[in-house]
Residue frames relative to the residue before (quaternion, step in Angstrom):
aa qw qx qy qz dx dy dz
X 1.0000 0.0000 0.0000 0.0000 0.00 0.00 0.00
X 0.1413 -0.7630 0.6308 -0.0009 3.85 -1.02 1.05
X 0.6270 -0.6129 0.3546 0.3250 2.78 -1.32 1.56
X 0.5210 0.6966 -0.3292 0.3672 3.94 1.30 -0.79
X 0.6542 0.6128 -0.3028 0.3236 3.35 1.08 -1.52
X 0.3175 -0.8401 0.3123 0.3096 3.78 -1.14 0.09
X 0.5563 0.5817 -0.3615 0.4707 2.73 1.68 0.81
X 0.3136 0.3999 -0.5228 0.6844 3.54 1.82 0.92
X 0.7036 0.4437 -0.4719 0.2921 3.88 -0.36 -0.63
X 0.8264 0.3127 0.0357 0.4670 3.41 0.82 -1.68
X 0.5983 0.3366 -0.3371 0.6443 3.33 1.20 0.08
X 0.8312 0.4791 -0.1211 0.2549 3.41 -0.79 -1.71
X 0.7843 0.3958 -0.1457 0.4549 2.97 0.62 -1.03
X 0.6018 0.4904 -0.3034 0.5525 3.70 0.98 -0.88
X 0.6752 0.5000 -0.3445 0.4188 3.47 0.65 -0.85
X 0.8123 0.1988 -0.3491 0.4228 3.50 0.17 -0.85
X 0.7018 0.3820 -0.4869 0.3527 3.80 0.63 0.33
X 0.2373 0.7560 -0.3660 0.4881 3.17 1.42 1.14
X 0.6632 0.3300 -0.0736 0.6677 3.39 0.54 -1.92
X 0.8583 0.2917 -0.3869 0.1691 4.07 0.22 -0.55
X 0.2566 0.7255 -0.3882 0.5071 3.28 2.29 0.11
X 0.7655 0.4454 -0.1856 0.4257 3.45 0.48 -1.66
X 0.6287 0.6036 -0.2383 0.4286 3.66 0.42 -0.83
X 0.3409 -0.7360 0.4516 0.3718 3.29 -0.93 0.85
X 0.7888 -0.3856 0.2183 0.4259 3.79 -1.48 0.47
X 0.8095 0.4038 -0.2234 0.3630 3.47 0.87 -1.23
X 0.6758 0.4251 -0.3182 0.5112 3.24 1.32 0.48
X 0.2577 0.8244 -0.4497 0.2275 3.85 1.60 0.49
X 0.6922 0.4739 -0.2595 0.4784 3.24 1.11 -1.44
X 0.5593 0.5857 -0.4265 0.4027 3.77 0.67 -0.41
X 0.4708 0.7127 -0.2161 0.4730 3.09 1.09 -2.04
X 0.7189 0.3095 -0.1064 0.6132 4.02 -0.03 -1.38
X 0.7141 0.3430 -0.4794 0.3776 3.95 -0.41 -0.50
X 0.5572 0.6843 -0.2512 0.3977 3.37 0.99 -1.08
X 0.7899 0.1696 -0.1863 0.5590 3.44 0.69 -1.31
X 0.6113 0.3788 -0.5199 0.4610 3.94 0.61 0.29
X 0.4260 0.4474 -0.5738 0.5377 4.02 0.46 0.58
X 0.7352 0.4487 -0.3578 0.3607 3.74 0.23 -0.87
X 0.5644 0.4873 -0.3284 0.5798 3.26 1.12 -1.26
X 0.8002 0.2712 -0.3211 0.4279 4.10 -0.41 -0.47
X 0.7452 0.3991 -0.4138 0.3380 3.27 0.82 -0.37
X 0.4162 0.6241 -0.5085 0.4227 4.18 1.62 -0.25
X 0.5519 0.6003 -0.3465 0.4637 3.79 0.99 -1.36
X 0.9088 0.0442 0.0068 0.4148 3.57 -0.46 -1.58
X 0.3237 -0.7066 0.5775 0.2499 3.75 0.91 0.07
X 0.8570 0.3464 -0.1390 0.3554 3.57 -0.95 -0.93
X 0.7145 0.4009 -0.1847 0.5428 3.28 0.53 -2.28
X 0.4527 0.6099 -0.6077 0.2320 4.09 0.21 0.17
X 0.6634 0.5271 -0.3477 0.4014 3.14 1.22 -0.72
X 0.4698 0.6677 -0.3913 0.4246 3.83 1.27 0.02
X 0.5481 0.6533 -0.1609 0.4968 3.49 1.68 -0.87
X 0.6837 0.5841 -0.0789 0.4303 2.94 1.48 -1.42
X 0.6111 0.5349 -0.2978 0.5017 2.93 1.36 -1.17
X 0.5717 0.6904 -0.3459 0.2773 3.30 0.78 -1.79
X 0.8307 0.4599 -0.1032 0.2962 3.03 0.44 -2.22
X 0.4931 0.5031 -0.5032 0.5005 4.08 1.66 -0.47
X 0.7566 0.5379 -0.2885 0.2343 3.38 0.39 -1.88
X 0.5634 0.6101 -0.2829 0.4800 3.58 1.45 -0.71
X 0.8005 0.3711 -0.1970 0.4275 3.28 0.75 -1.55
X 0.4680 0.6000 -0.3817 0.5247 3.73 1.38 0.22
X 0.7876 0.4131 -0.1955 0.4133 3.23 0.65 -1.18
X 0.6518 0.3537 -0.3188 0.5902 3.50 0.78 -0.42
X 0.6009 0.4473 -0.4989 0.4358 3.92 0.80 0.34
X 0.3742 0.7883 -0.2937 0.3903 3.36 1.76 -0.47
X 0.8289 0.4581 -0.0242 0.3200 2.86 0.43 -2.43
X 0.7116 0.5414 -0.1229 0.4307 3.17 1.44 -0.99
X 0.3006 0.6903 -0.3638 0.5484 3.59 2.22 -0.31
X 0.0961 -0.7976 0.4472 0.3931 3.41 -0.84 0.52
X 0.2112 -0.8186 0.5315 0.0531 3.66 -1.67 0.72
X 0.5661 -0.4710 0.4092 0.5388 3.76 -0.89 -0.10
X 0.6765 -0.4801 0.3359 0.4461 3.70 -1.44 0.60
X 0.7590 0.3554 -0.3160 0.4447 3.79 0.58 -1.15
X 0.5262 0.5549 -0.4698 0.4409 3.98 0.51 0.31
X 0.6795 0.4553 -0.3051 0.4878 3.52 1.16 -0.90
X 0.5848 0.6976 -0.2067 0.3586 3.14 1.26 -0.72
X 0.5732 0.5978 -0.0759 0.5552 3.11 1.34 -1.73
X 0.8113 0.2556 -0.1843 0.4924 3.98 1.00 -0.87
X 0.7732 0.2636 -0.5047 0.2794 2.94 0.82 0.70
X 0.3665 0.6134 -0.5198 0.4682 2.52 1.17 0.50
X 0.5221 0.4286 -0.4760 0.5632 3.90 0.35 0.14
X 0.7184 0.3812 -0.3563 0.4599 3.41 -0.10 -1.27
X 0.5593 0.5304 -0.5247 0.3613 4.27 0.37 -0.39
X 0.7471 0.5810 -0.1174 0.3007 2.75 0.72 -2.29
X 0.6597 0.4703 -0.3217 0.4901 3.99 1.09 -0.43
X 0.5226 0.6498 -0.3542 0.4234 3.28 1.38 -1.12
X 0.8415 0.3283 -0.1202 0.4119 2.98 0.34 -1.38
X 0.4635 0.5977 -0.4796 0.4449 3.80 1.06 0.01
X 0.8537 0.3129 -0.3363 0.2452 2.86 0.58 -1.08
X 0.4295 0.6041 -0.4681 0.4812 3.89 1.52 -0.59
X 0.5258 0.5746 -0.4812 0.4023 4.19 0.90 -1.11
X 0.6538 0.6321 -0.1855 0.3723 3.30 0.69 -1.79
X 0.9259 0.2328 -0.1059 0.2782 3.82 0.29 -0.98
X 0.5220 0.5954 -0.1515 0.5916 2.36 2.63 -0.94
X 0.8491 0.2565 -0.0436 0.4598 3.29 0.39 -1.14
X 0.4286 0.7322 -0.4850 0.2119 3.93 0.48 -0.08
X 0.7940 0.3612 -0.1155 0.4750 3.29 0.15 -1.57
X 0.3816 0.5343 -0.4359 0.6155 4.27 1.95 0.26
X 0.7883 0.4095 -0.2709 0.3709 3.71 0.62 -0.78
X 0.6482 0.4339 -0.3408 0.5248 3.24 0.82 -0.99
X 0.7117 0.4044 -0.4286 0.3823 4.00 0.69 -0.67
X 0.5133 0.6848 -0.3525 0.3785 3.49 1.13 0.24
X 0.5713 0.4420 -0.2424 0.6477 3.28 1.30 -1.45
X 0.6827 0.3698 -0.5214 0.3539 3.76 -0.35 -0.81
X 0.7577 0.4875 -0.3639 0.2362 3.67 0.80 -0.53
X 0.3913 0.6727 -0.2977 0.5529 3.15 2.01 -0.68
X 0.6382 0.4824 -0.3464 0.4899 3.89 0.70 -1.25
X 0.7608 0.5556 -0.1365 0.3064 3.54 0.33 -1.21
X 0.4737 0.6433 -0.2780 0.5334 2.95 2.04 0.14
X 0.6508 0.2777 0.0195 0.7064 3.44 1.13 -1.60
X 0.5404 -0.6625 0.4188 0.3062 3.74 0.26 1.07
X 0.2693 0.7442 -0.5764 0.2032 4.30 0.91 0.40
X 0.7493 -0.2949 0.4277 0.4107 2.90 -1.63 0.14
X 0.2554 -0.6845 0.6179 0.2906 3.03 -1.74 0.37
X 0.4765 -0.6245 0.5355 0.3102 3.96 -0.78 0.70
X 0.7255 -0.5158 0.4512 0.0636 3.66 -1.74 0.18
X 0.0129 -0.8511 0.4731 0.2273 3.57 1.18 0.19
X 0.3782 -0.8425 0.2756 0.2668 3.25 -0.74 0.79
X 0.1867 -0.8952 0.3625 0.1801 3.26 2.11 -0.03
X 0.0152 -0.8235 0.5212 -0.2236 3.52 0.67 1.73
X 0.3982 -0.7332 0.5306 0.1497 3.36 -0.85 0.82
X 0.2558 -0.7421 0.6175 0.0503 3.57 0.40 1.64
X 0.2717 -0.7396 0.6146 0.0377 3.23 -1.04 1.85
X 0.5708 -0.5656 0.4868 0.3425 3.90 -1.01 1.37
X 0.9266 0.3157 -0.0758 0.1899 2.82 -1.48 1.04
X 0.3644 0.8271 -0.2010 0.3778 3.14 2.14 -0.56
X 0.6429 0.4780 -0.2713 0.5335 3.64 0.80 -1.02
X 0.7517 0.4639 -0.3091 0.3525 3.55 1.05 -0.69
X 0.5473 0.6133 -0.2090 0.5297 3.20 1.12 -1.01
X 0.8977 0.2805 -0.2069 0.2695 3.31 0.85 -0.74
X 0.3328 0.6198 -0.4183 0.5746 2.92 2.22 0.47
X 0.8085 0.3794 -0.3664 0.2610 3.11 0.48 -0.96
X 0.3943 0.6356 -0.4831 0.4551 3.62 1.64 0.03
X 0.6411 0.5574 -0.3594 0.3862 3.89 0.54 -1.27
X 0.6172 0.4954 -0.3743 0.4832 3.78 0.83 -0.85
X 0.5607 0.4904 -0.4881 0.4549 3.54 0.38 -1.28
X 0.7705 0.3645 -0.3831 0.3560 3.36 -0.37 -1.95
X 0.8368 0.4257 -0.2360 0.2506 3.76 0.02 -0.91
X 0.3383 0.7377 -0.2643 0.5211 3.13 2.13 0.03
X 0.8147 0.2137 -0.1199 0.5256 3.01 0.49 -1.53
X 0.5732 0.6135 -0.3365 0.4265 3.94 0.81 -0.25
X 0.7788 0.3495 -0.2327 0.4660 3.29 1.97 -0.21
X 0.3615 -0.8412 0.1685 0.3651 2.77 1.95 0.44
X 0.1471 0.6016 -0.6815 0.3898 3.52 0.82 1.30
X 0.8087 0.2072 -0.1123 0.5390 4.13 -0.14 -0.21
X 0.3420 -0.4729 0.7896 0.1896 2.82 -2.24 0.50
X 0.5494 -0.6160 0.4756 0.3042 3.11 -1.69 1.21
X 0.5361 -0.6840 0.3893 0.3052 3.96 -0.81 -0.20
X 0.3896 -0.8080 0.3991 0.1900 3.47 -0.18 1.03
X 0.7093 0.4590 -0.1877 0.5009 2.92 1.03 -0.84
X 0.4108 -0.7273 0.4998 0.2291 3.88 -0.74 1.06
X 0.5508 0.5848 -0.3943 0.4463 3.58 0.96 -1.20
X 0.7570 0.5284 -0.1809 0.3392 3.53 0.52 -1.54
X 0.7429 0.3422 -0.1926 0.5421 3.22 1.13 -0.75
X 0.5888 0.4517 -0.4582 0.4893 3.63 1.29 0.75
X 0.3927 0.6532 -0.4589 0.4567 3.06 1.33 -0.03
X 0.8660 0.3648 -0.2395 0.2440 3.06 0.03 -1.05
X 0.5530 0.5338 -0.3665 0.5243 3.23 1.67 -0.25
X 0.8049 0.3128 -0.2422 0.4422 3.53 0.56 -0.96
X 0.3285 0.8700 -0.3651 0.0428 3.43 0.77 0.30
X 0.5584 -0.7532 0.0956 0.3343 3.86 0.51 0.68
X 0.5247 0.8099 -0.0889 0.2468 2.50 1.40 -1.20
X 0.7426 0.0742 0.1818 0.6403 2.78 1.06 -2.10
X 0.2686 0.7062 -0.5895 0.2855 3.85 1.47 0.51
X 0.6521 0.6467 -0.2855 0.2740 3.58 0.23 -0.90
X 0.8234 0.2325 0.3280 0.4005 2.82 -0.26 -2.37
X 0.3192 -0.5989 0.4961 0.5416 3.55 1.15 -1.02
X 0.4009 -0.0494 -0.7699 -0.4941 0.41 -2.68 -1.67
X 0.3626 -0.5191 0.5708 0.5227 3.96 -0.71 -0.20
X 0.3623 -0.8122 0.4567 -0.0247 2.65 -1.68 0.98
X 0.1791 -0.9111 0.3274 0.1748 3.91 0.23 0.47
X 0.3997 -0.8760 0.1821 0.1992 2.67 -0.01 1.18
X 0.5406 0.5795 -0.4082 0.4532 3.30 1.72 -0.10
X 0.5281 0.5876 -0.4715 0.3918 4.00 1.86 -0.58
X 0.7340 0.5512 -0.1822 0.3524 4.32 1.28 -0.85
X 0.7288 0.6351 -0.2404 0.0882 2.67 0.79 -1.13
X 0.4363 0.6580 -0.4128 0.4541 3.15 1.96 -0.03
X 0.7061 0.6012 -0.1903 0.3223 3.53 0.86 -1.24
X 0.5981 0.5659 -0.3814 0.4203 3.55 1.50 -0.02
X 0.8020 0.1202 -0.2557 0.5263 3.54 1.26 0.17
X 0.5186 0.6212 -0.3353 0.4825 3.67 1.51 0.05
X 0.7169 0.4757 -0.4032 0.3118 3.51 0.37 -0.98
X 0.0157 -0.8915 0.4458 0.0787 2.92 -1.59 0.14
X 0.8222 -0.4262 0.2399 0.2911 3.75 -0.99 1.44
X 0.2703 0.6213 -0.7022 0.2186 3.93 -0.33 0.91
X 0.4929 -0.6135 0.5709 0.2340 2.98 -2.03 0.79
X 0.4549 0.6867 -0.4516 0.3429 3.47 1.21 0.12
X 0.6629 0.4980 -0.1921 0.5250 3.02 0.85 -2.30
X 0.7657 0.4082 -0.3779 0.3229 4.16 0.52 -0.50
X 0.4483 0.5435 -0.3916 0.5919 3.47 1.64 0.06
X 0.7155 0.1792 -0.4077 0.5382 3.65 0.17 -0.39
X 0.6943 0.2859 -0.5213 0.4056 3.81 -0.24 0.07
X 0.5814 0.2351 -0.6575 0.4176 4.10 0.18 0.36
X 0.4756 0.6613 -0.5030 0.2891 4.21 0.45 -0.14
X 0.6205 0.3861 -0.2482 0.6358 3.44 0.99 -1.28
X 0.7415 0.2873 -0.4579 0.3975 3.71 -0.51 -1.00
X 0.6040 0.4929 -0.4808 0.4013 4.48 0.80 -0.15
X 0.6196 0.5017 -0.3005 0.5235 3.63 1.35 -0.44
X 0.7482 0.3382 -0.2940 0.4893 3.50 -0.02 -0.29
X 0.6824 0.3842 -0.4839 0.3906 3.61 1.13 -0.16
X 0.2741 0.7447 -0.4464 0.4136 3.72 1.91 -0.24
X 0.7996 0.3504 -0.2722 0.4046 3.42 0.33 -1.85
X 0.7769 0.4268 -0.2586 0.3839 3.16 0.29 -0.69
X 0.6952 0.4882 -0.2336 0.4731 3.72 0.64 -0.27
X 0.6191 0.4438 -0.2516 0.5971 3.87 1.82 -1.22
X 0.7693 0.4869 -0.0428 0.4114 3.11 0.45 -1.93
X 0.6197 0.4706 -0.3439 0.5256 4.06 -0.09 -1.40
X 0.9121 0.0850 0.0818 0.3927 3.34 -0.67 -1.95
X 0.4506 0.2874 -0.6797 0.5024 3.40 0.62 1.92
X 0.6620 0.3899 -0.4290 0.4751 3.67 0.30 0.03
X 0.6538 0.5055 -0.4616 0.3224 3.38 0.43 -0.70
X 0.1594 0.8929 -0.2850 0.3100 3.78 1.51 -0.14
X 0.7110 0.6030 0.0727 0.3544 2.29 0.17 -2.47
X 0.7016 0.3474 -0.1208 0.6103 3.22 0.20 -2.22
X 0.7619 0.3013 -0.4640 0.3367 3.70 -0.74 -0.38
X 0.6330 0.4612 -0.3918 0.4827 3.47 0.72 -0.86
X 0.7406 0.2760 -0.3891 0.4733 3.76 0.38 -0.29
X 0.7162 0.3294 -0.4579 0.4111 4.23 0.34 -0.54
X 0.4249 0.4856 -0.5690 0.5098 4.31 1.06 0.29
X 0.4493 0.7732 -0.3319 0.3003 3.90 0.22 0.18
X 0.4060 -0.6286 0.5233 0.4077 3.52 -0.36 0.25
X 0.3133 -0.7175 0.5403 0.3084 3.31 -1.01 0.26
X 0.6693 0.5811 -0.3062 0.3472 3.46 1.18 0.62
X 0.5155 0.6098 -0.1427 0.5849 2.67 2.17 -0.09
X 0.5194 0.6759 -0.2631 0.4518 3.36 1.58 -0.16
X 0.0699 0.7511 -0.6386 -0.1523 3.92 -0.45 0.54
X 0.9329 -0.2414 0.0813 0.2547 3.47 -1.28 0.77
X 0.7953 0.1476 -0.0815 0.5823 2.98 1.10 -1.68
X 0.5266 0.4661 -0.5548 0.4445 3.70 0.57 0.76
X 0.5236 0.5189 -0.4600 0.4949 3.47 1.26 -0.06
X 0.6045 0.5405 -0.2920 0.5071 3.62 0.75 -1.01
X 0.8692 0.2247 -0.2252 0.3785 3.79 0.33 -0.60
X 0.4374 0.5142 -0.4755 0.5640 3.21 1.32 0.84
X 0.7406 0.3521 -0.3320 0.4662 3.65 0.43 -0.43
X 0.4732 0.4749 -0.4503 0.5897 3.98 1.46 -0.42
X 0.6429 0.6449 -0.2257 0.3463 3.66 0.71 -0.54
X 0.4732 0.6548 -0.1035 0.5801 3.10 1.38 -1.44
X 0.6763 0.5406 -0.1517 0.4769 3.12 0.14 -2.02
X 0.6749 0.4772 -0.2642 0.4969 3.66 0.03 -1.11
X 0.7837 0.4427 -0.1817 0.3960 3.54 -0.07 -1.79
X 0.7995 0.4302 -0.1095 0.4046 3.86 0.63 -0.28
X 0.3678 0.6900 -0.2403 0.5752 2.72 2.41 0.15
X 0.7489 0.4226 -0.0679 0.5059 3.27 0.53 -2.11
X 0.5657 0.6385 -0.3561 0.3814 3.34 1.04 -1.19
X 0.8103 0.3347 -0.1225 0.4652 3.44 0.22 -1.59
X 0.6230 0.5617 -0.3269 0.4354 3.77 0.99 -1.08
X 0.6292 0.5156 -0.3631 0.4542 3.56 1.20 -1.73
X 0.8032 0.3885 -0.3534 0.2813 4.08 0.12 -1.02
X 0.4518 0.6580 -0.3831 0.4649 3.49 1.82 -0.45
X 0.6291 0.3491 -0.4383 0.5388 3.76 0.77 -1.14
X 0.7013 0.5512 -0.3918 0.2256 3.82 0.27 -0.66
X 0.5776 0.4328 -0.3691 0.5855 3.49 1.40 -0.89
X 0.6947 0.5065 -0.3901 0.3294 3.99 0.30 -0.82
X 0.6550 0.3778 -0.4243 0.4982 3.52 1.36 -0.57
X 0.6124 0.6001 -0.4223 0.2941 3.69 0.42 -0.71
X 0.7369 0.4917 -0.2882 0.3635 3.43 1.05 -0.72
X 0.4085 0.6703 -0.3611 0.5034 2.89 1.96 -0.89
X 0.7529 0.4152 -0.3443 0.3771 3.81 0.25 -0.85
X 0.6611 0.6385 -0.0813 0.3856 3.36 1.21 0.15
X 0.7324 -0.3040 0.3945 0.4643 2.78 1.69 -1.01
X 0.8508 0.3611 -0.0354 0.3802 2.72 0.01 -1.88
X 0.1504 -0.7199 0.6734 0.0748 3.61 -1.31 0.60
X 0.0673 -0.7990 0.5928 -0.0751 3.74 -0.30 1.47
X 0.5784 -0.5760 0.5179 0.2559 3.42 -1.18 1.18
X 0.5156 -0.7250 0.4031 0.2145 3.37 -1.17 1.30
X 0.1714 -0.8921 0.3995 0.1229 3.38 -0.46 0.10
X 0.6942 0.2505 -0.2871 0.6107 3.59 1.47 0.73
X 0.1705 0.8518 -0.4953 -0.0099 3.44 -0.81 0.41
X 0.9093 -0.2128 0.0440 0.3549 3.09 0.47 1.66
X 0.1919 0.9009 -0.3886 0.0244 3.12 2.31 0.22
X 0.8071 0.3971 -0.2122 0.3819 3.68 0.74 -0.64
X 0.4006 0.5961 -0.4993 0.4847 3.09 1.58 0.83
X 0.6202 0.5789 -0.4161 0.3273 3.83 1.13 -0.84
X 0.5259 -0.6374 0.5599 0.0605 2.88 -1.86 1.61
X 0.7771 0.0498 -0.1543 0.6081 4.05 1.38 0.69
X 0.7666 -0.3534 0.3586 0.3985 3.38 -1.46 0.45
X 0.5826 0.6282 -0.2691 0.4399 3.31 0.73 -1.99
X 0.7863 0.4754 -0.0842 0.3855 3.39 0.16 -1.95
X 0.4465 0.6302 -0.3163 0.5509 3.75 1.51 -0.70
X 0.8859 0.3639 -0.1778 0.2260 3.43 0.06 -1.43
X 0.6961 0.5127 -0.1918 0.4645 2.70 2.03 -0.02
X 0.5444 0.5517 -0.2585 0.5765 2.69 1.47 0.38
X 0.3994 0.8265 -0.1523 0.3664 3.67 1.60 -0.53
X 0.6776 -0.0439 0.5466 0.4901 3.58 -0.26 -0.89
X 0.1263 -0.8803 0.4546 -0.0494 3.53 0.85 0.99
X 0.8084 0.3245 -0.1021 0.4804 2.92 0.67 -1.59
X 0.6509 0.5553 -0.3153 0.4105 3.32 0.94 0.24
X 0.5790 0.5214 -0.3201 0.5389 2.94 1.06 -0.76
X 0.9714 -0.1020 -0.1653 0.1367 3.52 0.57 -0.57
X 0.1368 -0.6540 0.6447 -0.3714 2.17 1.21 2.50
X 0.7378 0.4182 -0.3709 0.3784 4.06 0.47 -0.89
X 0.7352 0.3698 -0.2402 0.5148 3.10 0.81 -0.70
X 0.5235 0.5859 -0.4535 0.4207 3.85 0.56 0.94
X 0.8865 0.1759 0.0407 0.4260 2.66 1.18 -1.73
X 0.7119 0.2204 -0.2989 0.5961 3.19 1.85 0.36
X 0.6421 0.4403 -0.4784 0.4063 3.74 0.57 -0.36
X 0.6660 0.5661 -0.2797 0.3972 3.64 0.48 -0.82
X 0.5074 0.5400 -0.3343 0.5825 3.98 1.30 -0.97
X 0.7721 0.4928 -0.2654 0.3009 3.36 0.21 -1.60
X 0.6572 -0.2048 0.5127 0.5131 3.67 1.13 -0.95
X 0.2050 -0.7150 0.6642 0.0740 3.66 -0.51 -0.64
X 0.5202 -0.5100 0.3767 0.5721 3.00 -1.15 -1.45
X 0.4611 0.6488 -0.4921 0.3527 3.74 0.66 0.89
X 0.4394 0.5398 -0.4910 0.5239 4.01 0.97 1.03
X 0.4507 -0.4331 0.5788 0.5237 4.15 0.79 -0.55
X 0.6526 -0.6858 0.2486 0.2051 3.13 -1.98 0.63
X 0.3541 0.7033 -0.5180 0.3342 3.18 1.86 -0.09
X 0.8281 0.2307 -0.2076 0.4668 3.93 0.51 -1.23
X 0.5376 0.3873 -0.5856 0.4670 3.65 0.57 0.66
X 0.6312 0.4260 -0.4797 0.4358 3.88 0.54 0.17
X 0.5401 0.5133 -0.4116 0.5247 3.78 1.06 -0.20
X 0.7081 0.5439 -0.2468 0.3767 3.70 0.69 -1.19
X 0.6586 0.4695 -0.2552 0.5298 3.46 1.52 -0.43
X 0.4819 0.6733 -0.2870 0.4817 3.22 1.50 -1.02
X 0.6714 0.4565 -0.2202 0.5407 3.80 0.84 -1.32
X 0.6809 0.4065 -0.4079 0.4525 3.66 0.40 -0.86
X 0.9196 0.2429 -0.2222 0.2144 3.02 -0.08 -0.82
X 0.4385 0.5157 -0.4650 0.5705 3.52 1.66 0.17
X 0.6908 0.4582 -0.3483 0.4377 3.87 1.04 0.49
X 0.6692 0.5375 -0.2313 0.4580 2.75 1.38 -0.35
X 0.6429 0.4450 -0.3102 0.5407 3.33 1.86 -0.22
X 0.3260 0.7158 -0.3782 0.4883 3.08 1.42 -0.09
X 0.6715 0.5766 -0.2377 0.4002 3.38 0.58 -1.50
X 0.6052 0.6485 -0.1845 0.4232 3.17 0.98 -2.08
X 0.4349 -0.5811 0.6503 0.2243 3.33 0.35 -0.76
């Protein structure tokens, strides 16, 4: 289900901020887990139960981590708790990239050719499962307490808003806000404002340019004279802006109507005056999810430049990784 569709506008949405307006406070967060299982499960049917899986094994493990233990036992779990995370996103995200890789490597030296496994890559996975990695390493660095409460701590994985699309979310930036926050008609005027702005961008902006770009990269590339090549990619450029920026303002206003206060996640990327200055401005919350939890661990830039060029080298051959 997309935030675009009109049966999230006119159905979905009105309804659950219906039942959570209506409902009494101590049952709000149910009220929301309830309807973001519905909302991921209309989308992926079956693979909700992958979510499921996610959300025991997480919510064990970070009760795990938080037990006290000697440094290398804590150590020892999360590192388990990384290593599954990430098998499994390896597993759905990245199989059938590997096997078509080997069959091509094989196909060099006349080998066998392997099986593609043609896995149904559940929506949204990479998020959910970053946003497990923060919990676990959140709480493994003691900045948090793990969450007692199961409802609460599916919430936060399955939350709607930002299940999709983002921003990623850290869990040490929320975790106050699943039982602290609290309901103003202000904060819901400014989140239907944003979620009316980002659907502008995306709906005016994204997918009238995006036009453009398909109708010019479905083209021969011989048929192409410079500047239609140039105004598909100024195009391009445009459409993938609004696209991603427009559903961020949408997931940031929706939560806003809720409650919630979610870390921006664009700021003006084509205003920056360098690459450097680009990436920060990008995918906010991504960028520094990497650079919390892997450029900094690794070193940074505070080893000399031989291992801050290796440390970038890692981020960002992970970070395309990520990309798909």
């Amino acid at each position: 289900m997309l935030f675009t569709e009109p049966s999230f506008l006119f159905l979905f949405l009105p309804v659950v901020l219906a039942l959570y307006y209506l409902a009494p406070r101590s049952l709000r967060n149910l009220v929301l887990l309830v309807g973001s299982l519905y909302f991921y499960a209309v989308g992926e049917q079956f693979f909700v139960l992958v979510m499921v899986a996610s959300i025991l094994f997480n919510y064990g493990m970070g009760l795990a981590l938080d037990r006290p233990r000697s440094v290398r036992a804590r150590r020892l779990l999360l590192i388990a708790g990384i290593a599954v995370n990430l098998d499994g996103l390896a597993v759905f995200k990245y199989a059938d990239f590997i096997v078509i890789n080997l069959n091509k490597g094989l196909a060099l030296v006349s080998g066998p050719t392997l099986a593609v496994p043609d896995l149904h890559l559940p929506v949204g996975i990479s998020f959910f499962t970053f946003h497990a990695l923060s919990y676990l390493i959140d709480i493994y660095r003691r900045e948090v307490r793990a969450m007692r409460g199961l409802a609460s701590f599916s919430l936060y994985i399955t939350l709607f808003p930002q299940l999709i699309a983002g921003p990623i979310i850290r869990y040490k930036l929320i975790a106050d806000q699943f039982e602290g926050r609290r309901e103003t008609l202000s904060a819901f005027s400014e989140g239907l404002r944003r979620f009316v702005l980002g659907f502008g961008k995306k709906m005016l902006i994204a997918n009238t340019v995006a036009r453009v770009t398909d109708q010019i990269f479905a083209a021969p590339t011989g048929s192409l004279t410079s500047s239609v090549a140039w105004l598909a990619v100024v195009c391009y450029a445009i459409q993938i802006y609004f696209d991603f920026s427009g559903y961020s303002d949408m997931a940031i206003g929706i939560g806003r109507m809720f409650g919630f206060v979610f870390p921006e996640n664009f700021n003006y990327p084509y205003a920056a005056a360098s690459i450097t200055e680009f990436w920060r401005r990008w995918h906010m919350t991504l960028s520094g999810w990497f650079r919390d939890y892997l450029y900094v661990p690794l070193g940074g830039n505070r080893a000399g430049a031989a291992r801050t060029y290796r440390n970038l080298l890692v981020v960002f051959f992970l970070c395309g990784l990520w990309h798909g």
